[in-house]
C-alpha positions in Angstrom: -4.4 7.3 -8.2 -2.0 7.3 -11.0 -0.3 9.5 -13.5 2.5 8.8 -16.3 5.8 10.8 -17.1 7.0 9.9 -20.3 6.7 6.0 -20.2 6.6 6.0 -16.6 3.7 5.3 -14.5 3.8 6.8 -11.1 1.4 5.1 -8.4 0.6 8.3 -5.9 -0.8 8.2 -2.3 -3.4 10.8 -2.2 -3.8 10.7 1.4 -0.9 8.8 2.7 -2.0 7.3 6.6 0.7 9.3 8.4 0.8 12.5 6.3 0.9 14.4 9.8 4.2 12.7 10.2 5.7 12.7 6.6 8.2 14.8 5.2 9.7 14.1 2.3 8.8 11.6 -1.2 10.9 8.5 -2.6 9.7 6.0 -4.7 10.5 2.7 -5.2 11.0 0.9 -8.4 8.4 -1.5 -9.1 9.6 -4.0 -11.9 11.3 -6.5 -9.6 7.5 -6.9 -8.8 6.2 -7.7 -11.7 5.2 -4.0 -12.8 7.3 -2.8 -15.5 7.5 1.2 -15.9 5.4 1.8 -13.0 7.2 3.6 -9.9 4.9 3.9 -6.2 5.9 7.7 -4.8 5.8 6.9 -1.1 5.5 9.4 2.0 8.8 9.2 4.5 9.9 10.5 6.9 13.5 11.5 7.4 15.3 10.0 10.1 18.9 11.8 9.6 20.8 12.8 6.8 22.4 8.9 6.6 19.4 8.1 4.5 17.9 6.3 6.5 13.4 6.9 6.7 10.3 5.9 8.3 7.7 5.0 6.0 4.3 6.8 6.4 2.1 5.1 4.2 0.6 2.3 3.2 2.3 0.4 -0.7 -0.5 0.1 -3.0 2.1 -1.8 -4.9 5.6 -2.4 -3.5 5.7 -5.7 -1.9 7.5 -6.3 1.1 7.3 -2.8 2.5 4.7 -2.0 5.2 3.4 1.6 7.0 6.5 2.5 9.6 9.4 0.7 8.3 12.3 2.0 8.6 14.0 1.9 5.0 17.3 3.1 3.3 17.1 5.7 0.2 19.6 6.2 -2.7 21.1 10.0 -3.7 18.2 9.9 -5.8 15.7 9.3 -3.8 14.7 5.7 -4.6 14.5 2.9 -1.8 17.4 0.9 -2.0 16.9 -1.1 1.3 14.3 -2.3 4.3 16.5 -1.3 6.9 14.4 -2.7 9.6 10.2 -3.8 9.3 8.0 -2.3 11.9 6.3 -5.4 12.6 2.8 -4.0 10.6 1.8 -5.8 7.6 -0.3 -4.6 4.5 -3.1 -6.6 3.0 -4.3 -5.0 -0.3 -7.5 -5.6 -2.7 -8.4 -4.7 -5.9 -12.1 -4.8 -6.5 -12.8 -6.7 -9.9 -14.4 -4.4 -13.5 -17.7 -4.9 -12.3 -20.6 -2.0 -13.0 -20.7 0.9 -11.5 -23.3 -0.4 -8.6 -21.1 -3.6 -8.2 -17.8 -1.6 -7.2 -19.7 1.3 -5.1 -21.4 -2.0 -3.1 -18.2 -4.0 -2.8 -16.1 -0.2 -1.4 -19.1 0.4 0.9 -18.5 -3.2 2.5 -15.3 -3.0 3.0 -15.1 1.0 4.3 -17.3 -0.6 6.9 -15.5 -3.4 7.6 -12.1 -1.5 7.7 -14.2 1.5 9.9 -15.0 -1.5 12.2 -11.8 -2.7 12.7 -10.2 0.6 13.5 -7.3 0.2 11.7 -5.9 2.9 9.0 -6.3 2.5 5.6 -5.3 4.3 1.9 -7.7 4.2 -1.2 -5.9 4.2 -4.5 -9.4 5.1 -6.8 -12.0 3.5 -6.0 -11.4 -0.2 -6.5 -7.7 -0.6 -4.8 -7.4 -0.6 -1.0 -4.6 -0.6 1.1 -4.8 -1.6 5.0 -2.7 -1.1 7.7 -2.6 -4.4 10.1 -0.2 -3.7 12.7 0.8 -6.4 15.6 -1.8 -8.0 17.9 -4.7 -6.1 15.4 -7.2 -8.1 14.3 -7.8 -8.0 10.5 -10.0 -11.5 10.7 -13.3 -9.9 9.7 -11.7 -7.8 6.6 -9.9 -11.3 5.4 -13.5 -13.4 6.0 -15.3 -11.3 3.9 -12.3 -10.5 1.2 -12.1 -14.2 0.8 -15.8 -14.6 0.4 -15.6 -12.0 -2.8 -12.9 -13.3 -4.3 -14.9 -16.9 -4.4 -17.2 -14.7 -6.2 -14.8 -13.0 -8.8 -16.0 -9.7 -7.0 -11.9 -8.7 -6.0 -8.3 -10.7 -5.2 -6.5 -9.6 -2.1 -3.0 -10.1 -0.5 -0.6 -9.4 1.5 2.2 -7.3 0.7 4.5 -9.5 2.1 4.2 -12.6 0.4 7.2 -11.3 -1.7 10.5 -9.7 0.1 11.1 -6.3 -0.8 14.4 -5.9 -3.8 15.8 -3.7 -6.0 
């Protein structure tokens, strides 16, 4: 979901993976990823009063940030800093403008495939999915079949990783 402020477009988590665990919002600044005037408000948790939080959901956008790292936050409440990674990774899709019976059959195949593979996952509408991968999970089935839509122009996918995180 998203929402603008003035020129400012802020990328929400509606239901952030860990909200159980969260307590307190940040965002992170998300033109040194390509995405001018767009901020992602993220779900932390607060570690101490150094600044220092756990991150309890999973970027839509922010690249080289993943669910339960541990990241560093400015006075203002922007991440300044992966502190230290968790070890999880995020792979993200974005399912292509197709009609209205295209995208509800492309999100029904991959609900599945994510419900199959047990591991937690964030919707961001209905065409943009974030997935949590964490060490030793198996993600092979998800990536077989997002590779086999993208052949087919049906949604791009990648991992959030791919570029560090910066300010």
């Amino acid at each position: 979901m998203t929402f603008e402020v003035d020129p400012i477009k802020f990328i929400v988590h509606d239901e952030p993976a860990l909200r159980g665990e969260s307590n307190y919002i940040a965002r992170v600044d998300l033109a040194p990823f390509g995405f001018e005037d767009q901020v992602e408000q993220v779900w932390l948790r607060r570690m101490a009063d150094d600044g220092e939080a756990v991150v309890c959901c999973i970027p839509f956008r922010a690249c080289g940030l993943a669910l339960r790292d541990m990241v560093r936050l400015s006075a203002e409440s922007t991440v300044i800093e992966l502190v230290r990674p968790s070890g999880s990774r995020a792979l993200r899709a974005l399912i292509a403008e197709l009609d209205v019976e295209g995208i509800r059959r492309v999100n029904a195949e991959v609900q599945a495939r994510i419900s199959q593979s047990g591991l937690l996952f964030e919707w961001s509408g209905d065409r943009h999915v974030a997935i949590d991968v964490p060490p030793g999970a198996d993600a092979e089935a998800i990536m077989d079949y997002f590779d086999a839509e993208e052949a087919a122009d049906r949604l791009s996918w990648e991992w959030s990783d791919v570029v560090r995180f910066r300010i």
